[in-house]
N, C-alpha and C positions, 0 to 999 in steps of 0.2 A: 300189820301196822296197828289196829286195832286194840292188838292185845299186849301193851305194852304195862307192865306190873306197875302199880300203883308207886311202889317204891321208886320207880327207875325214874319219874316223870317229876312235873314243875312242885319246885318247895317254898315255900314261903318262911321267913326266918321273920319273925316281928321281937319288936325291939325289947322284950321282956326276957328274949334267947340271945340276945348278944351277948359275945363273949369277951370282957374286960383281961382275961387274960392271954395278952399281947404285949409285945415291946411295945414301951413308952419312951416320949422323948419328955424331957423335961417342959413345963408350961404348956401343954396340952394331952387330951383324954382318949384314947383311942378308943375304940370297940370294935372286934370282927363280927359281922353280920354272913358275909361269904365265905365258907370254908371248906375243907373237905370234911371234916367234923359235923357242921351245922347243915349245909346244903348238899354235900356229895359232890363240889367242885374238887376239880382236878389240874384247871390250866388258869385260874385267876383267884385272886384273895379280894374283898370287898369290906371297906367298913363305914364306919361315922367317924369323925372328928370332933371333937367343939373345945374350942380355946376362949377362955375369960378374956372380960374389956380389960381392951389396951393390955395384953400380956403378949409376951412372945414366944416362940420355942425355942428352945436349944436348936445347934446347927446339926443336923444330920444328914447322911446323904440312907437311901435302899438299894446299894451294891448295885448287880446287875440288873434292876426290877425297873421297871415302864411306872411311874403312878400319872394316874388320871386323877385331879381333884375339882368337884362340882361345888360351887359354893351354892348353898341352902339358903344359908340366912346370915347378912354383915358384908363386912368388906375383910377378902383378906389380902394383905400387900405382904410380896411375897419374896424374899432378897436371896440372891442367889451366886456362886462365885466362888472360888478358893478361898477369896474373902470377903465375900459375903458384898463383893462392891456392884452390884447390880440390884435392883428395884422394882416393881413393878407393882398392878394392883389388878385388882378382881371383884366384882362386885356381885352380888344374889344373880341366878341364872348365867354366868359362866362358869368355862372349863379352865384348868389350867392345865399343860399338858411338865411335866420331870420326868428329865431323861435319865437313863443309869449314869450314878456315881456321881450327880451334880450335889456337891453342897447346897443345902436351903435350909432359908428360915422362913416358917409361918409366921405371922403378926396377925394380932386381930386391930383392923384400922380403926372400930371403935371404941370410944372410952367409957360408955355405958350398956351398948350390948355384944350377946356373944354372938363367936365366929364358928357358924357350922357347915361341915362339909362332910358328902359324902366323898370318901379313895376307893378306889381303884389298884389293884396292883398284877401286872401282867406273869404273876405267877404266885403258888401259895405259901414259898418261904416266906415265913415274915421278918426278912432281913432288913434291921434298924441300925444304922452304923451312927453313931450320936459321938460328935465331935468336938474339938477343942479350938474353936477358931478364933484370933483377932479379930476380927469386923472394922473394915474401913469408918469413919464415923461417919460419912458423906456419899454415901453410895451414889451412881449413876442411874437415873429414873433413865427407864425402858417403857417405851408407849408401842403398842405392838399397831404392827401396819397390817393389812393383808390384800396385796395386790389384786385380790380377784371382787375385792369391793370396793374400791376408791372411793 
């Protein structure tokens, strides 16, 4: 157990080594930080986000892929939907959790600073499907409940 090669063990990827080339969606920045390239992952892909005030992304859904996204710093509200008629919001220190194949839009909620987040993606294609959607103008705001905290 002891002798496990220097290579095989924990990598550290600092942000001078991220890699900008990644699918992008319109109105926000990607960078992979987790890769099989950069850290020798195998079963998840990891990056940063950050979206300019008050800008939004194009709609895109990640095919089959799970993302997990942490907001760092800002608010992001985040619309989701065929068409885009759902809502909701997130602010520094939560998760949001996208399932495969949801249409979303990121929004940065502020009008003067930016919206950073780290993703998550439960496997290392980095499949970006970037859409063409009508968007409701009036989405339905979603307040998330969770039973086990009343």
């Amino acid at each position: 157990m002891g002798n496990q090669r220097r290579s095989e063990g924990v990598r550290i990827v600092g942000p001078d080594e991220f890699d900008e080339n990644t699918p992008q969606t319109a109105g926000m920045h990607r960078q992979a930080a987790i890769t099989a390239t950069l850290a020798g992952a195998s079963k998840i892909w990891a990056g940063v986000v950050t979206i300019e005030p008050d800008a939004r992304t194009g709609p895109h859904h990640h095919g089959p892929l799970e993302s997990v996204i942490y907001v760092v710093q800002g608010l992001a509200r985040m619309r989701w939907g065929n068409d885009l008629e759902f809502v909701a919001e997130a602010s520094a220190g939560e998760f949001i959790y996208v399932p495969p194949f949801v249409p979303h839009q990121e929004i940065n909620g502020s009008t003067d600073g930016h919206l950073q987040c780290v993703v998550v993606r439960s496997d290392q294609e980095p499949v970006v499907v970037n859409l063409d959607i009508d968007a409701v103008d009036v989405p339905t705001r979603i307040v998330w409940t969770d039973p086990h905290h009343p």
